[in-house]
N, C-alpha and C positions, 0 to 999 in steps of 0.2 A: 170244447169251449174256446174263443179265439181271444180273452183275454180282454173283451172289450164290456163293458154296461151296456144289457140289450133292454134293461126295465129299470129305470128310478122312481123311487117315494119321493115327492117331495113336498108334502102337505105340513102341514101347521103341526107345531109340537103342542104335544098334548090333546092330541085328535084322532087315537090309534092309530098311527104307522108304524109303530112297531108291532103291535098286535100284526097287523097287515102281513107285514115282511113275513111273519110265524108260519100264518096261515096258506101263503102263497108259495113259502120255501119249503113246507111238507111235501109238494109234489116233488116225486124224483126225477124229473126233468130241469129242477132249478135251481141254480146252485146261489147260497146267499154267503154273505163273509162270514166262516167261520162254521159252515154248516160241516166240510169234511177236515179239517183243521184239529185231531186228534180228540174231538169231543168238545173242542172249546166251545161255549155256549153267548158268544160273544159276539153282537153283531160290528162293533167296530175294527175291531183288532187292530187299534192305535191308528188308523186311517182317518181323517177329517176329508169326505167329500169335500165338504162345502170349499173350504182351506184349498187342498190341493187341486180343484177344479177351477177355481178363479186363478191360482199363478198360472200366469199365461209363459213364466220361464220353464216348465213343465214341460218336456218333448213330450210326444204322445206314444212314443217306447217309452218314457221312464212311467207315465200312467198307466199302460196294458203291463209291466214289471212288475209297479205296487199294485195293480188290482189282481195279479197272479199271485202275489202274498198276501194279500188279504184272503184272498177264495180259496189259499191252499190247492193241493191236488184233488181236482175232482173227478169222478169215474166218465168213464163216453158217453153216457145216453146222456148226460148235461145238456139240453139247448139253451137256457135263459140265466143271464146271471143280471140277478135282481139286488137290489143296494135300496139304501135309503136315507136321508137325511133333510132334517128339517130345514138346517139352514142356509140350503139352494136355493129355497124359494123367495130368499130374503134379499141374495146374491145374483141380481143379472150375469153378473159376467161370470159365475160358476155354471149357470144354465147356460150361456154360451160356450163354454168350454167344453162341456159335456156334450152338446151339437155338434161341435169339430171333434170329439172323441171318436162320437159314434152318430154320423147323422142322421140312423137310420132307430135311435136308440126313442123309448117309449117313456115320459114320466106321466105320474100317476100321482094328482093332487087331491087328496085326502082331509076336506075342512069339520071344526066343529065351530057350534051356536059362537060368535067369537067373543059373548061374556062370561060363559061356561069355561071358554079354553085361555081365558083372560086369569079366571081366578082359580080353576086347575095349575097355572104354571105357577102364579104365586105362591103357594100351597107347595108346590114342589120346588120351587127356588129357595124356598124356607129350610125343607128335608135335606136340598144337598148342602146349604151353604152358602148360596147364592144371595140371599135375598136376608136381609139384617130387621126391615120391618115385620111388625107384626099385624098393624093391620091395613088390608087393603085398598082402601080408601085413601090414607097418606103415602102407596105408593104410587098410586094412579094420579094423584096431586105432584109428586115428585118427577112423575114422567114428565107431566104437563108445565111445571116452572122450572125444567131442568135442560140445558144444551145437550141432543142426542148423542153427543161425542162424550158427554161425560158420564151418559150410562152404560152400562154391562148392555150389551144385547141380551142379556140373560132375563132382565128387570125391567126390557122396554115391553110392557104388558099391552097397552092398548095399538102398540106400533106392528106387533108382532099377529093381533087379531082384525086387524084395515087390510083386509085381504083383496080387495081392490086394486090398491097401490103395489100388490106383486105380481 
């Protein structure tokens, strides 16, 4: 493995990408964060793509560093080291970094119905903690009378399903 992202997910949260990453890290040609990392079952392992791919003060040795800690020691037959995260596709300039990471590097945009995956994530921003409403309807009004600097990107619901605009 050279240490570089030769496959990114970077479809809409709450669209199966992670399911995805599961499914496609089964092969033993692929190595994903966390697959040989002593069992951890963890695909981020404290790593934020999205974050560390937009600091453009990032050398591209200190990236192929933290993506060798993130992926752990992996065996030889490894060709593909596949990653994912949803919130690249949110990020121009994390999809541009990743293109000077690895220009040769593949992402893989993964969408669902985007009122389906609108009211999926509320539903889940409830479960973590993110999200203080309870019902849907007044957070989708709060999106819409509220300056986007002062929401969570966690809660920006209809902004995150305009899948156009990425």
């Amino acid at each position: 493995m050279s240490n570089m992202i030769d496959v990114m997910i970077v479809g809409a949260e709450k669209a199966g990408t992670t399911s995805l990453l599961n499914y496609l890290g089964q092969h033993p040609e692929v190595a994903i964060p966390g697959k040989y990392v002593g069992g951890v079952d963890k695909h981020d392992s404290g790593l934020e793509f999205a974050e560390f791919l937009s600091d453009t003060r990032a050398a591209p040795e200190r990236l192929r560093a933290q993506i060798a800690v993130v992926f752990g020691q992996v065996p030889d037959n490894v060709r593909v080291c596949l990653a994912k995260n949803v919130g690249i596709m949110y990020r121009p300039e994390a999809m541009a970094r990743l293109r000077s990471h690895n220009p040769a590097a593949k992402t893989i945009v993964i969408l669902r119905s985007p009122i389906a995956r609108a009211y999926s994530c509320f539903h889940y921003q409830q479960f973590r903690g993110e999200e203080e409403l309870t019902d849907f309807d007044e957070a989708l009004r709060r999106e819409s009378e509220t300056d986007p600097q002062d929401l969570s990107m966690h809660t920006r619901y209809v902004f995150k399903s305009s899948y156009a605009e990425h």
